[in-house]
N, C-alpha and C positions, 0 to 999 in steps of 0.2 A: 504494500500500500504506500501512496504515496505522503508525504507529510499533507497536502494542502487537503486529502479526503481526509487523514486524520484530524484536523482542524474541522472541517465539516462537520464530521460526524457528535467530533464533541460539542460542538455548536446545535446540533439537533436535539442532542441529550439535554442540554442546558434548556432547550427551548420546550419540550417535552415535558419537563419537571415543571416549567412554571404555565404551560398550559395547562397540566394539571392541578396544581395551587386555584388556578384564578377557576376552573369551574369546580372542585370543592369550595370556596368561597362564594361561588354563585348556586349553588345547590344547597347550603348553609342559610343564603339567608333568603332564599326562596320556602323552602323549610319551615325556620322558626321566626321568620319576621311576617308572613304570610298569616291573618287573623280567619282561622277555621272555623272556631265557637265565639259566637257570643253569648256572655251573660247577659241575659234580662233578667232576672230574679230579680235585682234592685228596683229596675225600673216598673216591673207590675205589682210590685208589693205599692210602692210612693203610686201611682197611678190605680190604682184600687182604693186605696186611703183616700184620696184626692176628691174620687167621686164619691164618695160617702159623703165626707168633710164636706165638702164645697159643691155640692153637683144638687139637680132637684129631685132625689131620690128620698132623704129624711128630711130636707129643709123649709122651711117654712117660705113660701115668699107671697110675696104681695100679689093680691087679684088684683089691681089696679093698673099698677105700675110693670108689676109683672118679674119684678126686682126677688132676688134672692138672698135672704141671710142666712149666710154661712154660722154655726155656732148655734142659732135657732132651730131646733127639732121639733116640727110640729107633728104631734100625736097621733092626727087622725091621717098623715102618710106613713107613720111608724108601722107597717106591718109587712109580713115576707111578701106578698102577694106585689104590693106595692114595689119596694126593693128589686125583686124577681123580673118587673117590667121594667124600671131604669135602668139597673144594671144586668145588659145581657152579653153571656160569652155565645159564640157559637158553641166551645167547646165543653161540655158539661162535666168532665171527668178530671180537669185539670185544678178547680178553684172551688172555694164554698170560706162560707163566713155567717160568723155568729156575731151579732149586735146584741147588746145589755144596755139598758137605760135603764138606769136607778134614780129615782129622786131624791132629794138629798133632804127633800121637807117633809114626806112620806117613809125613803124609806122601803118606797116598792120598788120591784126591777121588773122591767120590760122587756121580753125577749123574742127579737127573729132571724129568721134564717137568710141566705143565699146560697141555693140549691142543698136544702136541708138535707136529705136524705144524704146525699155524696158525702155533707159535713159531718153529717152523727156515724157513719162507715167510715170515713178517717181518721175522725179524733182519737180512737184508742190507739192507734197506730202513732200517733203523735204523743199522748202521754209516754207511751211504754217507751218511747225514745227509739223507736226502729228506722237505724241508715240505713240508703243504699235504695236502688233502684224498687218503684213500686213505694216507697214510702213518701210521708209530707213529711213537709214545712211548716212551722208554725210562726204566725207573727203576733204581737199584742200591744194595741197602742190604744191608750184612755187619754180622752177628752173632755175638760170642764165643759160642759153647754149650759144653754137656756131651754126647758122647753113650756112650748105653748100648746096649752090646753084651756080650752072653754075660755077664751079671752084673758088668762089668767099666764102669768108667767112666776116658773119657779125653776130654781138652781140643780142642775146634775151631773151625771159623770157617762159618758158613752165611751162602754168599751165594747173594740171589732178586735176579733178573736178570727184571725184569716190563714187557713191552712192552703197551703199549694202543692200540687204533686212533684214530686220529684223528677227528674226528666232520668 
């Protein structure tokens, strides 16, 4: 062989190796910079809360004006039926939720569902603390409200008790 293909050839070798460098590097972060899953859990937990909270599903709003207050639970939309037509998933296997309205001058507690059935078949699965595919999620957030009954307003506590299915 002559010296100038032995130059070549190491020249090719050199170029070989760093061909291969730069697509391991391109197969790298095609890979792991690449977003395959996203989490939503966050986002439909805060977006389920939201529409409770603030949506015309428990809240009181004005016939008039037509205006909604947030924070005011008017009683006579407080039932699952009610709830059940605001908030609808298509999907019925994935979500369920329990609402509790206590009064705080009475004393009573108020309670309804969203897709009851699915929620009382989950919940024990959620006490017992069961991970892992096929099991819930559970979430718990209490709110001071106002609620309106018979023109009358008095002071409570609405707690949504929202289990989600696991994916």
């Amino acid at each position: 062989m002559k010296n100038a293909q032995v130059k070549r050839m190491l020249l090719n070798i050199y170029r070989f190796i760093f061909l291969a460098f730069v697509l391991g590097v391109t197969v790298f972060l095609i890979k792991f910079m690449v977003i395959t899953n996203l989490e939503t859990e966050a986002v439909e937990k805060e977006v389920f809360f939201n529409r409770v909270l603030y949506g015309t599903a428990i809240n009181y709003q004005d016939p008039v004006t037509q205006k909604i207050y947030p924070g005011i639970v008017d009683m006579v939309k407080f039932t699952s039926a009610n709830l059940e037509q605001h908030i609808n998933y298509s999907i019925k296997d994935r979500l369920g939720a329990q609402l509790d309205l206590k009064n705080l001058k009475t004393n009573e507690t108020k309670t309804i569902y969203l897709n009851e059935q699915w929620y009382l078949d989950k919940r024990p699965l959620f006490l017992a603390n069961v991970q892992g595919r096929g099991s819930v999620k559970g979430y718990i957030r209490a709110v001071p409200v106002t609620i309106y009954e018979n023109n009358s307003h008095a002071q409570g506590i609405l707690t949504i008790h929202l289990l989600r299915q696991n994916d």
